[in-house]
GUMAR-686214 format. One record per residue: residue in one letter; x, y, z of N, C-alpha, C in turn. Coordinates in Angstrom, 1 decimal. Layout:
# residues N
res_n.X_n.Y_n.Z_ca.X_ca.Y_ca.Z_c.X_c.Y_c.Z
a_X_Y_Z_X_Y_Z_X_Y_Z
...
END
This chain:
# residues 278
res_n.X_n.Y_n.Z_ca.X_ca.Y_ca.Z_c.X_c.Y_c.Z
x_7.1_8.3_7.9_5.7_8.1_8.0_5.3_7.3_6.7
x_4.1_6.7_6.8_3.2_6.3_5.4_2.3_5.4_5.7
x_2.6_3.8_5.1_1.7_3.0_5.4_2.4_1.4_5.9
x_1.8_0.8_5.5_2.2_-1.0_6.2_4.0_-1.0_5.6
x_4.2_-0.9_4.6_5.2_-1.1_3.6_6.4_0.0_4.5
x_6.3_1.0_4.6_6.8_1.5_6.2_7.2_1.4_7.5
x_5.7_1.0_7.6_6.0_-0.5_8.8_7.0_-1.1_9.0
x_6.7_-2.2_7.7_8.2_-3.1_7.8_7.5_-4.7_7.5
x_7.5_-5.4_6.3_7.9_-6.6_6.2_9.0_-7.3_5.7
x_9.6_-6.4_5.7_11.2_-7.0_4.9_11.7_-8.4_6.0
x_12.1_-9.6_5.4_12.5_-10.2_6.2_13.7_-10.4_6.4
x_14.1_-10.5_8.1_15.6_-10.3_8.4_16.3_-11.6_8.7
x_15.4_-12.9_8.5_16.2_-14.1_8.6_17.1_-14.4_6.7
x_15.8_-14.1_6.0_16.3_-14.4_4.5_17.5_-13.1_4.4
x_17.5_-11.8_5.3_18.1_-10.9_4.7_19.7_-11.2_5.1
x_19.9_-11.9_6.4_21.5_-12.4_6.9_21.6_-13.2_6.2
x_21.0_-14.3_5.1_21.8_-15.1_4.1_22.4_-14.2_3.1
x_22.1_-13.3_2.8_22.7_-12.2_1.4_23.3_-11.0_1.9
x_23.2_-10.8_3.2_24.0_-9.8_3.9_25.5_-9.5_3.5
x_26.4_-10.7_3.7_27.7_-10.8_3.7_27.9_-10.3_2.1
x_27.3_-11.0_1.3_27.6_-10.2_-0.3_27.0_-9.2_-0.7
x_26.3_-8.7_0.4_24.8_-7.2_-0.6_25.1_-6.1_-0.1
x_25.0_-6.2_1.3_25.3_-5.5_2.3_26.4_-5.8_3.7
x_27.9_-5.9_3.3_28.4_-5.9_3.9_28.6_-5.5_5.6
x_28.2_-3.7_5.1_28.2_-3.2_6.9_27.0_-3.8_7.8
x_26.4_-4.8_7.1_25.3_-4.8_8.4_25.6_-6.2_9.4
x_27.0_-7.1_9.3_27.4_-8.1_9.5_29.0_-7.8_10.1
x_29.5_-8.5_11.2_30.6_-8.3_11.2_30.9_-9.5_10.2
x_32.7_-9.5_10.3_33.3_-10.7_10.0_32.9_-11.9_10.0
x_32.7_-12.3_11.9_31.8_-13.8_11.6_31.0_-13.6_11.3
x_29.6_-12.8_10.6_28.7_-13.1_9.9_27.6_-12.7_11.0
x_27.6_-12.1_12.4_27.0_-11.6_13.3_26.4_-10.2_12.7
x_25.0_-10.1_13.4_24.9_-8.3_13.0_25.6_-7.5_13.6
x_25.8_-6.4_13.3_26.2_-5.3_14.0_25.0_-4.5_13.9
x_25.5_-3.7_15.0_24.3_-2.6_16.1_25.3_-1.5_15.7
x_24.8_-0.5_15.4_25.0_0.8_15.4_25.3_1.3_16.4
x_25.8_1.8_17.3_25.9_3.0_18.6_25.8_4.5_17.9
x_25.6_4.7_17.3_25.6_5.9_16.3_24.3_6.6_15.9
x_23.2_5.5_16.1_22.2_5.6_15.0_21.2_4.8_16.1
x_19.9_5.3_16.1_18.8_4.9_16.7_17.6_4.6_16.4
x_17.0_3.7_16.6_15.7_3.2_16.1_14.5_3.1_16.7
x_13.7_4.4_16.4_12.6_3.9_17.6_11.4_4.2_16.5
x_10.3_3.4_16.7_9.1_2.9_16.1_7.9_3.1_17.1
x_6.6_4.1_16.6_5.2_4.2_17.1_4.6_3.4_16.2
x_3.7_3.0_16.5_2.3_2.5_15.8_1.4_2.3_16.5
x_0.3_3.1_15.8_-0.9_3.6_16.6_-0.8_4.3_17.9
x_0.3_5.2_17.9_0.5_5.5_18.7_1.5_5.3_20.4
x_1.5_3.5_20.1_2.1_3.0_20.9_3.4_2.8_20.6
x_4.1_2.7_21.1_5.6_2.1_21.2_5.8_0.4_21.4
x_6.5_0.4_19.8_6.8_-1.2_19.0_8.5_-1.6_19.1
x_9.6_-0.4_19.3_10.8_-0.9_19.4_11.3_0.6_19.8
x_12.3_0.3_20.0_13.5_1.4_20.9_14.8_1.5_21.3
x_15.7_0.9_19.7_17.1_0.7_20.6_18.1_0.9_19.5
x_19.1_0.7_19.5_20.3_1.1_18.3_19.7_0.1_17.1
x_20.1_0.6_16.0_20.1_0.2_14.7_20.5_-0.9_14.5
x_19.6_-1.5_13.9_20.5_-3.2_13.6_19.6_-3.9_12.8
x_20.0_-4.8_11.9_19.1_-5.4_10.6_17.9_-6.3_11.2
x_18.9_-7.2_12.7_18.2_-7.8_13.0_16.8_-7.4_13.3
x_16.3_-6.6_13.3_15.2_-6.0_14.2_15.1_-4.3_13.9
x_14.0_-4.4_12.8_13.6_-2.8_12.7_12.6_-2.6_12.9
x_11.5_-3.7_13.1_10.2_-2.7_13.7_9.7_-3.6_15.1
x_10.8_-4.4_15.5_9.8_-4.8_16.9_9.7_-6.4_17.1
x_9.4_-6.7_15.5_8.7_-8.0_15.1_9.6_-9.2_14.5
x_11.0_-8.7_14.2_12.2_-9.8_13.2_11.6_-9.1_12.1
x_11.5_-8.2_11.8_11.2_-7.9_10.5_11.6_-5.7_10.1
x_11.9_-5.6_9.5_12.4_-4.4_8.9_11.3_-3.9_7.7
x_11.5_-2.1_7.6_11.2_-1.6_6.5_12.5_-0.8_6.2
x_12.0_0.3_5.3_13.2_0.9_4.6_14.2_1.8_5.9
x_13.7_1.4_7.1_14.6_2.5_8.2_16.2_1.6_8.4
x_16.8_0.8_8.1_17.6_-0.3_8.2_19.0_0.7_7.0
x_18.2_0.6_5.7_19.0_1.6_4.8_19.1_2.4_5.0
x_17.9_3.5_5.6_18.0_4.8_5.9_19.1_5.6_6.8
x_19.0_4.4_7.7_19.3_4.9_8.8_21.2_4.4_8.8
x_21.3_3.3_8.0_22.8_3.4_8.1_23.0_4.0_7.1
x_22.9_4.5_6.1_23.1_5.4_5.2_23.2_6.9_5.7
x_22.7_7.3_6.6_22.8_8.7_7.2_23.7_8.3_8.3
x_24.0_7.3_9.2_25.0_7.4_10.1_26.0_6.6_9.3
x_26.3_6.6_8.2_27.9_6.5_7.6_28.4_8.0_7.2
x_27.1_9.2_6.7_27.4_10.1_5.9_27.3_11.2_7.2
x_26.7_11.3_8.1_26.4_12.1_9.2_27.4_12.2_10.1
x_28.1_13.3_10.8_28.8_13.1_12.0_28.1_13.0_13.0
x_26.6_13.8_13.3_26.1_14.0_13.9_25.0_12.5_14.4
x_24.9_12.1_15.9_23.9_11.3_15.8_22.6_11.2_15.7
x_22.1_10.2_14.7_21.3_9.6_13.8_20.0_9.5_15.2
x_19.2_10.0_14.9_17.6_9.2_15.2_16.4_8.7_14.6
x_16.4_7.9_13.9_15.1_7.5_13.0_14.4_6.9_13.7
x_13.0_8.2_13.9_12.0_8.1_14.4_10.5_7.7_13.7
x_10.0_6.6_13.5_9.4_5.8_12.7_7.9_5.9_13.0
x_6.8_6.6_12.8_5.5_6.5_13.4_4.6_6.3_12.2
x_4.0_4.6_12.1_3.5_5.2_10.8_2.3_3.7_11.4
x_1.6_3.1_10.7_0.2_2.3_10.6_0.1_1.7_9.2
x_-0.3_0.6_8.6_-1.1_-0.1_7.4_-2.4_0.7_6.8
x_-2.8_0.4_6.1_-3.7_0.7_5.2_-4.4_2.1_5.7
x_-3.8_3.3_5.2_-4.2_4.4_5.9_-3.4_5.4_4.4
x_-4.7_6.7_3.7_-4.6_7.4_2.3_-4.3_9.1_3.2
x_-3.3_9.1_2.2_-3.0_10.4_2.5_-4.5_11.6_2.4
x_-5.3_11.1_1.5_-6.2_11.9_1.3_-7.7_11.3_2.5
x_-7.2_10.9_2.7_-8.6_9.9_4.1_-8.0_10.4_5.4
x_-7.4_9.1_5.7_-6.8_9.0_7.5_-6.1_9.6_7.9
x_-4.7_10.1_6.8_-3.5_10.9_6.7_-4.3_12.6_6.1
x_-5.1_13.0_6.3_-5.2_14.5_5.5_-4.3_15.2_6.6
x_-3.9_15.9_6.0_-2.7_16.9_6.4_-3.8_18.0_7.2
x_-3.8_18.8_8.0_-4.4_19.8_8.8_-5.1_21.1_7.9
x_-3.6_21.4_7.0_-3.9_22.6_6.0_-4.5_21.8_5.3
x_-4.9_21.1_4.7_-5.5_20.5_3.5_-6.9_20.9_3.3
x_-7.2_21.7_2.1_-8.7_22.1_2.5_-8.7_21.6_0.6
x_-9.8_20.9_0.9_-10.8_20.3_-1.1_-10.2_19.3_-1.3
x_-9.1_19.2_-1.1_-8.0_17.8_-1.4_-8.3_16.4_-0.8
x_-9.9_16.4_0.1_-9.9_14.7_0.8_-10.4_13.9_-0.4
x_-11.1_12.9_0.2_-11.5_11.7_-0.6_-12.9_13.0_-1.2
x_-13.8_12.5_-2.5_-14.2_13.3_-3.2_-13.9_14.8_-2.9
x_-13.1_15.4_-3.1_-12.6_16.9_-3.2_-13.4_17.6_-2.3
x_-13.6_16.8_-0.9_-13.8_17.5_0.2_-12.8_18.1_1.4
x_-13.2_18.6_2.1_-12.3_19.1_3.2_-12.8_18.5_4.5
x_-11.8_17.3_4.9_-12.1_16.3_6.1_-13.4_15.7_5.7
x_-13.5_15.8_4.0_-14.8_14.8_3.7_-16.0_15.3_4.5
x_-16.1_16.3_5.4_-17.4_16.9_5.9_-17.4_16.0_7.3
x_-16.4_15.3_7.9_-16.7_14.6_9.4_-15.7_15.1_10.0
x_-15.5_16.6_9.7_-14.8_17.1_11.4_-14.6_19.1_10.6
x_-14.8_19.9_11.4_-14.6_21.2_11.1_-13.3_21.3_10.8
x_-13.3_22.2_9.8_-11.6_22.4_9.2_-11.1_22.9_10.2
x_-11.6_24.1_11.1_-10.7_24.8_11.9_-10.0_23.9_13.1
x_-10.8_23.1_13.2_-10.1_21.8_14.3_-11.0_20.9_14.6
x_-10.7_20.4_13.4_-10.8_18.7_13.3_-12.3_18.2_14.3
x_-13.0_18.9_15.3_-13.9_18.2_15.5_-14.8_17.1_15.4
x_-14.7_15.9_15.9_-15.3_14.5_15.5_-17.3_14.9_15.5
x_-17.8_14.8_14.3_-19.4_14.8_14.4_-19.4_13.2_15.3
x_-20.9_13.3_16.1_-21.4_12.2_16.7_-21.3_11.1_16.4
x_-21.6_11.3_14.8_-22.0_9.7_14.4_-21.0_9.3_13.5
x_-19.7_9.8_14.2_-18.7_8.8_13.1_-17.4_8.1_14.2
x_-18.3_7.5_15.5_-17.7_6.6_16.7_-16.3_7.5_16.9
x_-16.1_8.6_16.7_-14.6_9.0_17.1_-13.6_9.2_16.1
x_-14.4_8.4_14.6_-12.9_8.6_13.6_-12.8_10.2_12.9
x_-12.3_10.4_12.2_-12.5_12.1_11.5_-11.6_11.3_10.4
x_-10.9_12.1_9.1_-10.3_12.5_8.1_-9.4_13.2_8.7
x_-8.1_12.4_9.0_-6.7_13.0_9.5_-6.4_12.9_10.8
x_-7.3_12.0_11.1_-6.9_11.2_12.8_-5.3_10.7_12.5
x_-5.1_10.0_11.6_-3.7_9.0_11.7_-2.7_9.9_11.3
x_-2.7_11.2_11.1_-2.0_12.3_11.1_-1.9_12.6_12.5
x_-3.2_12.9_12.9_-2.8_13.3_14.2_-2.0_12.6_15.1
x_-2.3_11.3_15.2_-1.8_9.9_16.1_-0.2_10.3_15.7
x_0.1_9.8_14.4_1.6_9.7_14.1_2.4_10.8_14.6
x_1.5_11.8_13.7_2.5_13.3_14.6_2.8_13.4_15.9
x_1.6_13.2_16.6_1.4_13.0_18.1_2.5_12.4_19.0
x_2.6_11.4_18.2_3.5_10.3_18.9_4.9_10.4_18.8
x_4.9_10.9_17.6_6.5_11.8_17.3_7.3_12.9_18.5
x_6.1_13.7_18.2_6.1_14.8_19.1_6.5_14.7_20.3
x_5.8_13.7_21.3_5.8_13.3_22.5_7.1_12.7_22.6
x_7.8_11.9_21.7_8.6_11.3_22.3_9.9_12.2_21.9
x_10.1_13.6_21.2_11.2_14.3_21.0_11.2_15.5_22.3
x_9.7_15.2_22.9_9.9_15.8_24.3_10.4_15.2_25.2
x_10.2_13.8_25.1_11.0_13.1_26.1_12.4_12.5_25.6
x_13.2_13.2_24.7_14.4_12.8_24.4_15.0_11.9_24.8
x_15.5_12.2_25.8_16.7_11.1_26.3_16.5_9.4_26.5
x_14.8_9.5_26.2_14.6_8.0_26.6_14.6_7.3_25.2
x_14.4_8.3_24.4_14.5_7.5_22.9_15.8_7.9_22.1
x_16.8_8.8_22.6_18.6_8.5_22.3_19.1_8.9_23.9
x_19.5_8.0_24.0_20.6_8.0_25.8_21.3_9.2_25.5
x_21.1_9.9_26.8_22.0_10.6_26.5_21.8_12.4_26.0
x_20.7_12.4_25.0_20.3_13.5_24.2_20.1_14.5_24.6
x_20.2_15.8_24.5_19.6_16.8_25.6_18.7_17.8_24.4
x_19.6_17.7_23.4_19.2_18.6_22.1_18.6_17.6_20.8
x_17.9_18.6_19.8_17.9_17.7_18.6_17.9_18.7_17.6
x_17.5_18.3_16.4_17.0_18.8_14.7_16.5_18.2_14.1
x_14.7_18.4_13.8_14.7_17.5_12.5_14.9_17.9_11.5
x_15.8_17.3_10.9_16.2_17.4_9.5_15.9_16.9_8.0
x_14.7_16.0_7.9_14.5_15.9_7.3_13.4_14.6_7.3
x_12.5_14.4_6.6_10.9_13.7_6.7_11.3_12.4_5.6
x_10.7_11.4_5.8_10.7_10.4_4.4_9.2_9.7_5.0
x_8.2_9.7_3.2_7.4_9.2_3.5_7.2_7.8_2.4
x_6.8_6.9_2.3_6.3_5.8_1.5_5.1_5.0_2.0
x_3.9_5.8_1.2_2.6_5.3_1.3_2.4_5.3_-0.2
x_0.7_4.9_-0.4_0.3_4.9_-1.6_-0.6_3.8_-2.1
x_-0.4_2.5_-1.0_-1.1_1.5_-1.7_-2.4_1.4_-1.8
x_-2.6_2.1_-0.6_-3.9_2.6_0.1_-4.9_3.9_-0.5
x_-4.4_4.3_-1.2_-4.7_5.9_-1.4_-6.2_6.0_-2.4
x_-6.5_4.7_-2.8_-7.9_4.5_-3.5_-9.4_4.9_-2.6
x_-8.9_5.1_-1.5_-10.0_5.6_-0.4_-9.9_7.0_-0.3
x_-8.3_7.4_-1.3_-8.5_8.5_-0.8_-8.4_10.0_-1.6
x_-7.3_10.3_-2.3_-7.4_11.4_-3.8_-6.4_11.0_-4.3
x_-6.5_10.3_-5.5_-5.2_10.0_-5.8_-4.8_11.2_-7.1
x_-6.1_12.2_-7.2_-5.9_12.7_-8.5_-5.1_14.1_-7.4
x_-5.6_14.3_-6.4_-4.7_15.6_-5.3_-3.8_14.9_-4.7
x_-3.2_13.9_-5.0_-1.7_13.5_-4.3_-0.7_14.3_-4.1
x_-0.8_15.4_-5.5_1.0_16.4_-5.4_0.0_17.4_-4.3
x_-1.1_18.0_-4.6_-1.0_19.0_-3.7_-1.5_18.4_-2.0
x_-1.8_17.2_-2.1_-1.6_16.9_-0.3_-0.3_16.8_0.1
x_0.9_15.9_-0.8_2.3_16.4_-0.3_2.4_17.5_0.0
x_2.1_18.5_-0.5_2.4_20.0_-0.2_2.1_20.2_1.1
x_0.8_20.2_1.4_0.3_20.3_2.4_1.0_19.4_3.4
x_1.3_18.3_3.5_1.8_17.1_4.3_3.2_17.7_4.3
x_4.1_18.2_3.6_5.3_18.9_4.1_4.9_19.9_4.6
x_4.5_21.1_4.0_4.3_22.1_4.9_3.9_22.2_6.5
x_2.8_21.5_6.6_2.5_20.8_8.1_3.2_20.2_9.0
x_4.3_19.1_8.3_5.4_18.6_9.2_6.3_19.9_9.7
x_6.3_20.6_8.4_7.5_21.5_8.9_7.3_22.6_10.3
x_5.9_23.0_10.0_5.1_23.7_11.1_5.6_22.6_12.2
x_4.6_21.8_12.3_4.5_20.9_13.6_6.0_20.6_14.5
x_6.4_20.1_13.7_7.8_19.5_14.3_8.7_21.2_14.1
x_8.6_22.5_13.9_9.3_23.7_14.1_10.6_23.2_13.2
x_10.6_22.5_11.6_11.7_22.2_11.5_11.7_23.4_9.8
x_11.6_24.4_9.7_11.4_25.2_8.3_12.6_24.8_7.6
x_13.5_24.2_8.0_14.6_24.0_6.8_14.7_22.3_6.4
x_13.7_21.8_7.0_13.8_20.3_7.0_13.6_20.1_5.4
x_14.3_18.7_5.0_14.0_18.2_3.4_12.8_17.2_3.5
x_12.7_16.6_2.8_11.4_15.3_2.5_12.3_14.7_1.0
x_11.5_13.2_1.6_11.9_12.4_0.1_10.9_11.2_0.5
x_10.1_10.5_-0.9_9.1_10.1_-1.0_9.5_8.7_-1.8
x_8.8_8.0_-1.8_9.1_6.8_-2.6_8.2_6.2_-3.6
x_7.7_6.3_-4.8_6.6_5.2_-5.7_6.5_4.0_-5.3
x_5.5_3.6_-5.5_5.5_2.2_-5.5_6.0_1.5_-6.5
x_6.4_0.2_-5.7_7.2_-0.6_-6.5_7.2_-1.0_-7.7
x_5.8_-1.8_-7.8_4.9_-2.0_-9.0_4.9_-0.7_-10.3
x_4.8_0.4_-9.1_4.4_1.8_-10.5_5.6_2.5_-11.7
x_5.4_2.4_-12.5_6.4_3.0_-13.5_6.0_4.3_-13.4
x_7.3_5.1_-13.7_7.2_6.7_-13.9_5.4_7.1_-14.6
x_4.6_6.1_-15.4_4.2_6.9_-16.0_2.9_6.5_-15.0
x_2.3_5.9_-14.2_1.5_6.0_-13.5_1.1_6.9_-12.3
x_-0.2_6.9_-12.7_-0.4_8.5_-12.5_-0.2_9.0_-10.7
x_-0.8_7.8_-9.9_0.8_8.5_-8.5_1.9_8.6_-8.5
x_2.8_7.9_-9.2_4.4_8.3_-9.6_4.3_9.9_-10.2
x_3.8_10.0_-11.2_3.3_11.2_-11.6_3.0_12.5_-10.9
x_2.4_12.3_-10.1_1.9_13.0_-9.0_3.2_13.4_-8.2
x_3.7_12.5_-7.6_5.1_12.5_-6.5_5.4_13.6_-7.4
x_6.1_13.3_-8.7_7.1_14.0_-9.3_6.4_15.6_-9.2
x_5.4_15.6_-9.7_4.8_16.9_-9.8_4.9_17.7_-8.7
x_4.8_16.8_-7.3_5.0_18.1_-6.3_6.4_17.9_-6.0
x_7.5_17.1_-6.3_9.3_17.3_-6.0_9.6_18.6_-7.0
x_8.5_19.2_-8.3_9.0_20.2_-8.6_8.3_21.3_-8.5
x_7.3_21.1_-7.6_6.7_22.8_-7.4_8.0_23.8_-7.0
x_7.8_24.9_-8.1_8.6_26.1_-6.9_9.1_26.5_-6.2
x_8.2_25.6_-4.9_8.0_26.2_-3.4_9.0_25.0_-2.9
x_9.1_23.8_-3.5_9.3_23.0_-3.1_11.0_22.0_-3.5
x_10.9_22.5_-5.1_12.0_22.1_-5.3_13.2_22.2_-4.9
x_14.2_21.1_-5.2_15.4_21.5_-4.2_14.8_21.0_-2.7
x_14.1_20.9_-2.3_14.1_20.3_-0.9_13.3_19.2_-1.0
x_12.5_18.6_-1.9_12.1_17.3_-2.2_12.8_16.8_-2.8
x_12.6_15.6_-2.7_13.3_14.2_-3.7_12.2_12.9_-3.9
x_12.0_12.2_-4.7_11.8_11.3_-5.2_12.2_9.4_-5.1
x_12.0_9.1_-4.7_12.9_7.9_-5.1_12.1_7.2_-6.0
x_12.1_6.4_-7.4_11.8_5.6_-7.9_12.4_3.9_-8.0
x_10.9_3.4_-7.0_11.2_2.4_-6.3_11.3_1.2_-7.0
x_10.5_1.6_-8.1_10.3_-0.4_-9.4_11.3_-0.8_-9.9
x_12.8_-0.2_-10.3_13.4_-1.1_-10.6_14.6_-1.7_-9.6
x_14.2_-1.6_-8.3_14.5_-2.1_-7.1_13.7_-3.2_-6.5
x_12.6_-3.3_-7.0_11.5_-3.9_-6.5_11.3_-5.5_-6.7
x_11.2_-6.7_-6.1_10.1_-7.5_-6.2_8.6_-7.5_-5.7
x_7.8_-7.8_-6.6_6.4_-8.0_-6.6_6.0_-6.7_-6.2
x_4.6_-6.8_-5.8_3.8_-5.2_-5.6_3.7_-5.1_-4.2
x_3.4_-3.8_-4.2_3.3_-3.0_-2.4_2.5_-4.0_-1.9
x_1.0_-4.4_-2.4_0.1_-4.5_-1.8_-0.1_-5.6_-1.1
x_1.1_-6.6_-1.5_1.8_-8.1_-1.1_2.9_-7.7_-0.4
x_3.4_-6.7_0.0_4.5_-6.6_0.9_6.0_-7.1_0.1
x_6.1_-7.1_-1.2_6.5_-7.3_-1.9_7.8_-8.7_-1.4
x_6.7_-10.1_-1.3_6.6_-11.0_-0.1_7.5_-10.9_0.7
x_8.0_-9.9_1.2_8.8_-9.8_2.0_10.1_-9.5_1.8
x_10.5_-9.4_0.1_11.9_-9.6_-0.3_12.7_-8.5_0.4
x_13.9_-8.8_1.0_14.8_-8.1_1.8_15.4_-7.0_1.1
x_15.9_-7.8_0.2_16.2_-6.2_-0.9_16.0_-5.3_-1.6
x_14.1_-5.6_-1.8_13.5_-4.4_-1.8_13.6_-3.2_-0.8
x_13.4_-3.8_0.4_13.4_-3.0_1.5_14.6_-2.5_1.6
x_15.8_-2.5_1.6_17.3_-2.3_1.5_17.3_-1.2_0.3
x_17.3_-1.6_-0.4_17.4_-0.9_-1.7_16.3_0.6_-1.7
x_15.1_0.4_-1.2_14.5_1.1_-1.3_14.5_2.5_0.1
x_15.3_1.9_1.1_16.2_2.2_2.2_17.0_3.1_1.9
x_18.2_2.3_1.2_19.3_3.3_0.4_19.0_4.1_-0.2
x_18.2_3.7_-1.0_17.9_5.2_-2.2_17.1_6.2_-1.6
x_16.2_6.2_-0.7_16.3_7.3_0.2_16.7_8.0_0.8
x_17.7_7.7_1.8_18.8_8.0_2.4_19.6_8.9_1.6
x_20.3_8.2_0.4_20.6_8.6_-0.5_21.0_9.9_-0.9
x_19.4_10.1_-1.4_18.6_11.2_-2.0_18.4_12.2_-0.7
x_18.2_12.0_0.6_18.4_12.7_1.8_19.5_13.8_2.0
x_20.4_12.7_1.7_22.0_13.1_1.9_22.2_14.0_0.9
x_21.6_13.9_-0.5_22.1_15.1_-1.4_21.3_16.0_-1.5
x_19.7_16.0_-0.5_19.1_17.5_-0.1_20.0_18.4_0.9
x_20.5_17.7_2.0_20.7_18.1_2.7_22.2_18.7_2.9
x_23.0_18.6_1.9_24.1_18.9_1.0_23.9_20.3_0.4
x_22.9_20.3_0.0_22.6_21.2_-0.7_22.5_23.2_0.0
END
């Protein structure tokens, strides 16, 4: 989950020029992609369904274009016996403390409100006069769409009868000026605890990513870090610090360079693999 940068602008024509030397497994020999049979890629946005088929560089969100699920996702089906589903439901310009409020989240929205005052905490009710939107609609939609489609298994991995989620990866943040950027660690709290409810997964990990642009000492980087070491939380969060992986800033799609996206792929994965080790 998160925001546009999640999505996916990484580009996959520039990314098969540096494939053969960067990333080897994503090319055969002659220089062809390779598809995963191992590992699966399916993508909601807004709800709807944007792609749905084995893993492959060529094509991670639908469009010729990729986000960090490319790394992710062959990074856990190199390290995984079990087969891979990366299930992708995420939207553009949408604050964890606005669009994204977590369900538990109460004081933590945009000005240290709860649903900002356009929908009852106890359930989310839309007031008249806000055409249908509320504070944590795009929580709902994403989850929603998740949910739905791990009921209908088999059509989003052939085959599947069972599953596990095992573990959450979010990268948002660009957006979050609409939203609390000073309650960022404690809406992660809330935003894992909620996934874990929702999706029935209590032993699931999470791992999060900064922006590219942000150095450790900026105060969302900051924040991430703060809630990877709550208590409650440590040991099952992770971090990834994305800027010295990075060209350009989030808020440009960081123009698309392929190896941010890769890089920023990997090192989640990564960091996945040594929660879930644990």
């Amino acid at each position: 989950m998160g925001q546009s940068n999640m999505l996916g602008f990484g580009n996959a024509v520039s990314l098969k020029g540096i494939a053969a030397e960067k990333y080897p497994y994503l090319v055969d020999d002659g220089g062809a992609w390779n598809v995963r049979k191992d590992v699966r890629n399916t993508f909601f946005c807004m709800g709807g369904l944007r792609y749905n088929d084995w893993l492959t560089a060529e094509n991670g969100n639908g469009s010729g274009k990729f986000g960090p699920e490319i790394g992710i996702g062959n990074y856990l089906g190199h390290v995984i016996d079990a087969p891979v589903l990366i299930l992708k439901s995420c939207v553009g310009n949408r604050a964890l403390g606005w669009d994204l409020l977590p369900p538990s989240a109460v004081g933590t929205g945009a000005g240290g409100k709860s649903y900002q005052g356009d929908s009852e905490s106890s359930n989310r009710k839309v007031k008249a006069d806000r055409d249908g939107w509320y504070a944590g609609l795009q929580y709902d939609q994403d989850v929603g769409a998740a949910q739905n489609a791990l009921k209908d298994l088999a059509t989003y991995y052939p085959g599947a009868t069972k599953f596990e989620v095992a573990g959450f990866f979010w990268w948002q943040g660009n957006a979050e000026g609409k939203g609390s950027v000073e309650n960022y660690d404690k809406n992660l709290a809330f935003l894992f605890n909620d996934l874990k409810k929702d999706f029935n997964a209590p032993n699931a990990k999470f791992v999060c990513a900064t922006l590219g642009e942000h150095d450790k000492s900026a105060t969302l980087s900051q924040k991430m870090f703060t809630f990877a070491e709550l208590p409650e939380v440590k040991g099952k969060a992770a971090v990834f610090y994305s800027k010295p992986v990075s060209s350009g800033g989030s808020g440009g799609h960081y123009g698309g360079d392929p190896d941010t996206y890769m890089k920023v792929g990997e090192g989640m994965g990564k960091l996945m693999v040594e929660l879930l080790s644990k």
